[in-house]
N, C-alpha and C positions, 0 to 999 in steps of 0.2 A: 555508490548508488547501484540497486538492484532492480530489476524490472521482472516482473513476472506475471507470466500470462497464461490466467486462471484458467481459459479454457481447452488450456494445451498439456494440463497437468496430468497426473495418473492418479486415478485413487484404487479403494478398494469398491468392490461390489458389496450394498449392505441390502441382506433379505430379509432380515430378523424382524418381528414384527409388522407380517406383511406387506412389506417394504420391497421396493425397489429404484435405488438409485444408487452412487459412486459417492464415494466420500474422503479428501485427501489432505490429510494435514497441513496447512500450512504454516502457522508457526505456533510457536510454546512461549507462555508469557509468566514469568515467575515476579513476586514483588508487587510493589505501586505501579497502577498501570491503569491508564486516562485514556477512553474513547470520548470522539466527539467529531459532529457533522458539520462538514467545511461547505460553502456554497459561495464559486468565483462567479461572478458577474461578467457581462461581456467587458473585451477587455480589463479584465481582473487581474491579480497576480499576489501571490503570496511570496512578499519579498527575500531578497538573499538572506539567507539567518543561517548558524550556526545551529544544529539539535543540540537541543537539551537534552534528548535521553533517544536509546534506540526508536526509530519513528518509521510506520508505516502509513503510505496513502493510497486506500482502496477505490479506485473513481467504479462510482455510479455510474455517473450520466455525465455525458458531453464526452467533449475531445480537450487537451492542453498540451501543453509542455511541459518538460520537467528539467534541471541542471542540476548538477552536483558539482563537487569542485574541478574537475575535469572543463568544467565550464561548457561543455557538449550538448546541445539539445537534442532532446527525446521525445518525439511524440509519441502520447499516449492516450488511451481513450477508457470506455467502459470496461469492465474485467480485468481491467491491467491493478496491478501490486506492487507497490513502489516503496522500496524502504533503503534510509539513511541509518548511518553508525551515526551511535553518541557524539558528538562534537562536529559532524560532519556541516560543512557549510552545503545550501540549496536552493534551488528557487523553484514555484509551481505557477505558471499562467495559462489563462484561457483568450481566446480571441471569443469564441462562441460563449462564453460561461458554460459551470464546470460544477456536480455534485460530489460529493466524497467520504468514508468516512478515516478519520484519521486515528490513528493510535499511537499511543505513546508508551514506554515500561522500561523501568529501570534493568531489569534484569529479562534476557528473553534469550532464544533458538529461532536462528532461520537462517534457510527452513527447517524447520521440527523437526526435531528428533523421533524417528516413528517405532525405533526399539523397543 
């Protein structure tokens, strides 16, 4: 398990099209590859499971937990980045309920390859 927290990242400066904001790869997703919006309840929890395929969880909103096989709990909250290896066993709880959006891809980078 990885944890990564979006708003501590580097990007680049983008001015092109009278633009002005930072913009920073985070990952590269090649193949079949499934988003979809998770929403824990209080006291919620998305039970221990094994991934099916490289797995990323983006929290929106709220605060939870997270475990990976380490069995180590992690708090995490809004802008946090949360991704599991293929096969990796996991679990996600909220006490407060908890928004997300989750991704799934068989083949992917992370973080991204910015070459």
């Amino acid at each position: 398990m990885e944890i990564l927290k979006l708003d501590l990242i580097e990007g680049k400066e983008i001015k092109e099209y009278q633009s002005d904001f930072f913009l920073a790869n985070v990952l590269q997703l090649n193949g079949k590859t499934n988003m979809g919006f998770l929403k824990i309840g209080k006291e919620g929890k998305v039970g221990y499971h094994q991934a099916t395929a490289s797995q990323w969880l983006l929290i929106l909103e709220g605060t939870g937990i997270v475990r990976g096989e380490k069995n180590k709990a992690v708090s995490v909250d809004a802008g946090d980045l949360i991704f599991w290896k293929k096969d990796e066993w996991h679990e996600t709880q909220s006490e407060k309920g908890m928004k997300a959006i989750v991704i799934e891809s068989e083949d992917s980078n992370f973080p991204a390859d910015t070459d």
